[in-house]
C-alpha positions as CSV (number, residue, x, y, z in Angstrom):
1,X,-1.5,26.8,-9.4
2,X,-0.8,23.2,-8.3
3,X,3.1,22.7,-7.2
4,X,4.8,19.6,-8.4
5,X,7.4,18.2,-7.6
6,X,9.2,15.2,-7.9
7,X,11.9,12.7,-6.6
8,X,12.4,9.1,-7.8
9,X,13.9,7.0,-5.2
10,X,15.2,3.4,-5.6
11,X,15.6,0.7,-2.7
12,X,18.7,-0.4,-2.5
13,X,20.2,-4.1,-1.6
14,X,22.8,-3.8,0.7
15,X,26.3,-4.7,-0.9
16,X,29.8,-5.0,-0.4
17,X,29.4,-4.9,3.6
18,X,26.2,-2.0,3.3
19,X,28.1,0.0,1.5
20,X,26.5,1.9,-1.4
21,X,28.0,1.8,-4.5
22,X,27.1,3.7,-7.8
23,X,26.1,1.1,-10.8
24,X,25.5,-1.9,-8.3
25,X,22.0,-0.7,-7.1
26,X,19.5,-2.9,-7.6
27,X,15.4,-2.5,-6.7
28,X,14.2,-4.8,-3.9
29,X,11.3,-6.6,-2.9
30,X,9.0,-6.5,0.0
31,X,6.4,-8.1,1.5
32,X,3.4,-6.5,2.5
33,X,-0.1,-7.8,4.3
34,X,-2.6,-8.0,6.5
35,X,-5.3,-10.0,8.4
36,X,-9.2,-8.4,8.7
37,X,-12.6,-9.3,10.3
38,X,-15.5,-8.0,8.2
39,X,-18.0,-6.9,9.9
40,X,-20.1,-4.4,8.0
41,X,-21.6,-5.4,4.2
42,X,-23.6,-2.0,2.3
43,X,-25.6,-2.5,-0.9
44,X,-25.5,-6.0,-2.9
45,X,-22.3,-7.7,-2.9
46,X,-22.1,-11.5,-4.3
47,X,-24.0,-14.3,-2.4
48,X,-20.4,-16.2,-2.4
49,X,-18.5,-13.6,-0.6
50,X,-20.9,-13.1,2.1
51,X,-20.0,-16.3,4.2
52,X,-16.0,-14.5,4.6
53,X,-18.2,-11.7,7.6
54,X,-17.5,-13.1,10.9
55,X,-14.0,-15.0,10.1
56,X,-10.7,-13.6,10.7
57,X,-9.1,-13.8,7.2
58,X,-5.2,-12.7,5.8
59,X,-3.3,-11.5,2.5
60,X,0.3,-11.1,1.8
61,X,1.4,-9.6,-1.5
62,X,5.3,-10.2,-2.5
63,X,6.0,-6.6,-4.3
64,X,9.0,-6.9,-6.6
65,X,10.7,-4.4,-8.6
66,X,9.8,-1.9,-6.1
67,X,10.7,2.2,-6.1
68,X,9.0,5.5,-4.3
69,X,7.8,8.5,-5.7
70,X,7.7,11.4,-3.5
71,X,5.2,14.4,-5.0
72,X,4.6,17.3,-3.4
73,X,0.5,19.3,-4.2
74,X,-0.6,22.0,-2.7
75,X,0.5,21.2,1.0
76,X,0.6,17.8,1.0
77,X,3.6,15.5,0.0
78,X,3.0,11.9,-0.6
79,X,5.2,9.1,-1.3
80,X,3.6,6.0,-3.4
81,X,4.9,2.8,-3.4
82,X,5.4,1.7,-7.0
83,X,6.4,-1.9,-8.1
84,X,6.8,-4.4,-11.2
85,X,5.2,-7.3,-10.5
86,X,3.5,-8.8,-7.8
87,X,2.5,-12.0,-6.0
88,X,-1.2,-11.6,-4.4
89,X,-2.9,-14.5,-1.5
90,X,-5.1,-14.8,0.9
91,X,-5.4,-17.2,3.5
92,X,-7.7,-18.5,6.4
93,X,-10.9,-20.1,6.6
94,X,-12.1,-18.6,3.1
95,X,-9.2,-18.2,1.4
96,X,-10.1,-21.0,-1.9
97,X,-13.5,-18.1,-2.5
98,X,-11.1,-15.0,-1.7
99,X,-8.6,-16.8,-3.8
100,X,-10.6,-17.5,-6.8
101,X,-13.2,-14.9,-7.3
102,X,-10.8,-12.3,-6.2
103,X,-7.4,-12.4,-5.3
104,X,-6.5,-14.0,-8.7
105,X,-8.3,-11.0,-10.9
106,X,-5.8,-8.5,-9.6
107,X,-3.5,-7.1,-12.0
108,X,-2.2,-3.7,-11.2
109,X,-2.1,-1.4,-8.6
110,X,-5.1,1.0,-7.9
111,X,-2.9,4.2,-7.2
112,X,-2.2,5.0,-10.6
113,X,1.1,4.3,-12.3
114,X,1.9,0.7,-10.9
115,X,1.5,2.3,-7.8
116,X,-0.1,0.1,-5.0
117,X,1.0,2.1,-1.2
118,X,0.6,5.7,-0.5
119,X,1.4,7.9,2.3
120,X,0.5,11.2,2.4
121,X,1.2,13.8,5.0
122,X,-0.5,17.4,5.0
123,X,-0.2,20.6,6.2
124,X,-3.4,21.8,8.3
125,X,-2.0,25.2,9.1
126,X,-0.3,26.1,12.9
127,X,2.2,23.5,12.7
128,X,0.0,20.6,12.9
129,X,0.7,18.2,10.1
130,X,-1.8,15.1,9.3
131,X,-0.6,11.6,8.3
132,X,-2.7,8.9,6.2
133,X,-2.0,5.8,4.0
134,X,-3.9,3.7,1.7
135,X,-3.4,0.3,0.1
136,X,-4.8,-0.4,-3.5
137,X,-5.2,-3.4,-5.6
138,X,-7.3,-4.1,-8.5
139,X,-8.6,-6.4,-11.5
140,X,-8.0,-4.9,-15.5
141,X,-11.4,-3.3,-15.1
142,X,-12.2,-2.8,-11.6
143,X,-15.8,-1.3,-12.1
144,X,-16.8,-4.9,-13.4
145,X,-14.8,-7.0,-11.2
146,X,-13.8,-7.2,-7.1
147,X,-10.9,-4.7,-5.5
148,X,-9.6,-4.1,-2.5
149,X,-8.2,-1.2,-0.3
150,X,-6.9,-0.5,2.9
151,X,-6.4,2.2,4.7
152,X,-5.9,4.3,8.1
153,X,-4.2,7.5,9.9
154,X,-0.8,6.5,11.0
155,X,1.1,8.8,13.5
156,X,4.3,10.7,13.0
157,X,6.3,7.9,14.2
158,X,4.8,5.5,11.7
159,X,6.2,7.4,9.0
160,X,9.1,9.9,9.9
161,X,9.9,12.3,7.1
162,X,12.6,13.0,5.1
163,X,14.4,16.6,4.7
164,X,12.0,17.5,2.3
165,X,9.0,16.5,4.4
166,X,8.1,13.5,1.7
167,X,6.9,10.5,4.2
168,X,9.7,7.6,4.4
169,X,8.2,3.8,3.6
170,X,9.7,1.7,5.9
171,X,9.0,-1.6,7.8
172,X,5.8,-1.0,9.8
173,X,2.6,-3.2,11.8
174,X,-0.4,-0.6,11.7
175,X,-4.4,-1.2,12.8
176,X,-6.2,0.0,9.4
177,X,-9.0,1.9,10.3
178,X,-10.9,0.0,7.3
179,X,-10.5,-3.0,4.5
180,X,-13.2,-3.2,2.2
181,X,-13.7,-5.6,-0.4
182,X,-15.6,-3.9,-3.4
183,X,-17.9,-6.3,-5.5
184,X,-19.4,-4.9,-9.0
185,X,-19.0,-8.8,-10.6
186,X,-22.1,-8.8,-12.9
187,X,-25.4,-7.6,-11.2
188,X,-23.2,-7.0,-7.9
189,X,-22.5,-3.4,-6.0
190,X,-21.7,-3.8,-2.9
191,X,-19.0,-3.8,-0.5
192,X,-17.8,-5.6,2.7
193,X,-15.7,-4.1,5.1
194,X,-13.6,-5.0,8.4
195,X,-14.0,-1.4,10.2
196,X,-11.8,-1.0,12.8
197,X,-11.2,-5.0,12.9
198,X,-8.0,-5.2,10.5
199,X,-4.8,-4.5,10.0
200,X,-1.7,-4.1,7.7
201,X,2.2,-4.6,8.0
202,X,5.0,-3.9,5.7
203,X,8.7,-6.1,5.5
204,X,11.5,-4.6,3.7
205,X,14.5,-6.8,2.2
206,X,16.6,-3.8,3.3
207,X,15.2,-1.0,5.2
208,X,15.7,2.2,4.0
209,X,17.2,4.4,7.1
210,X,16.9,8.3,7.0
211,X,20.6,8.5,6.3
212,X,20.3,6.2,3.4
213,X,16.9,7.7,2.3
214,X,19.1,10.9,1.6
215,X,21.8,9.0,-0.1
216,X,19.5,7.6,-2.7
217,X,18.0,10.9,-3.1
218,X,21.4,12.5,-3.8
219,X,22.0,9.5,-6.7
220,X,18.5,9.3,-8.0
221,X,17.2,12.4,-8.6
């Protein structure tokens, strides 16, 4: 039987000199992004996106309304970073093609639920856990259009964890162990991909500390 379990947490602005005060919560926004290489393309992606290999490229995304889910399966727990809206660029040497045949078809996050940033830590068995993240973002129907994803194997420091082992989301610069770029616009299927050449940062409004990680727990729940 799958366990579940689940704990709705809110970012919290800082007010009234950091204190935290019940009823004047409010959700923050983040920044998150990137720069990537591609070096690698696999099946047929589109003639126009195939010029982008061999230049260093970036993205930010300006994540607003934001919250974390922490879910717990089998023995993994995972926390997904969920948001309201969102603000997606790129920028560099090919950002007018990234921009227009890509960045501005995205519409929701790929992880389900709004949900765009997931970190997932699991239990391998004689006290050795594993840590991974992954970074979605996709057009209304990504199997006809261009998406994106990120992702790598952070280490324990990356992502400490909270008291019931879900990972804590805080300010963070990690390599990414890939970026691809998916293309299935028309005839297209392919991908392009920065392996090992990318990576992918995180900037909170108000970092969320262990203590006050617990605090918003104990109010949210």
């Amino acid at each position: 039987m799958r366990r579940h379990a689940r704990v709705m947490i809110v970012a919290l602005v800082t007010v009234a000199a950091s204190m935290l005060l019940v009823g004047q919560a409010a959700a923050v926004n983040l920044s998150m992004g990137g720069t990537f290489t591609m070096n690698f393309t696999s099946g047929t992606p589109g003639a126009d996106l195939l010029p982008i290999v061999g230049n260093e490229n970036s993205w930010t995304i300006l994540l607003e309304g934001v919250e974390y889910e922490c879910s717990v399966e089998w023995d993994a727990w995972i926390t997904t970073l969920r948001a309201t809206s969102f603000e997606f660029e790129f920028f560099g040497p090919d950002a007018a093609v990234l921009n227009s045949e890509v960045a501005d078809h995205f519409t929701q996050g790929g992880l389900g639920g709004d949900g765009y940033f997931e970190v997932r830590v699991e239990d391998l068995g004689g006290g050795y856990l594993h840590w991974s993240f992954i970074f979605y973002i996709w057009p209304d129907v990504p199997s006809e259009g261009v998406y994106w994803q990120v992702d790598g194997w952070p280490g324990p420091d990356d992502f400490p964890l909270d008291d019931d082992g879900c990972p804590i989301i805080g300010p963070f610069e990690l390599d990414a162990t890939q970026t691809i770029l998916f293309d299935r616009r028309g005839s297209n299927d392919g991908n392009i991909a920065a392996l090992n050449a990318s990576d992918i940062w995180l900037e909170l409004g108000s970092p969320v500390s262990q203590a006050t990680w617990s605090t918003l727990k104990a109010l949210y729940r």
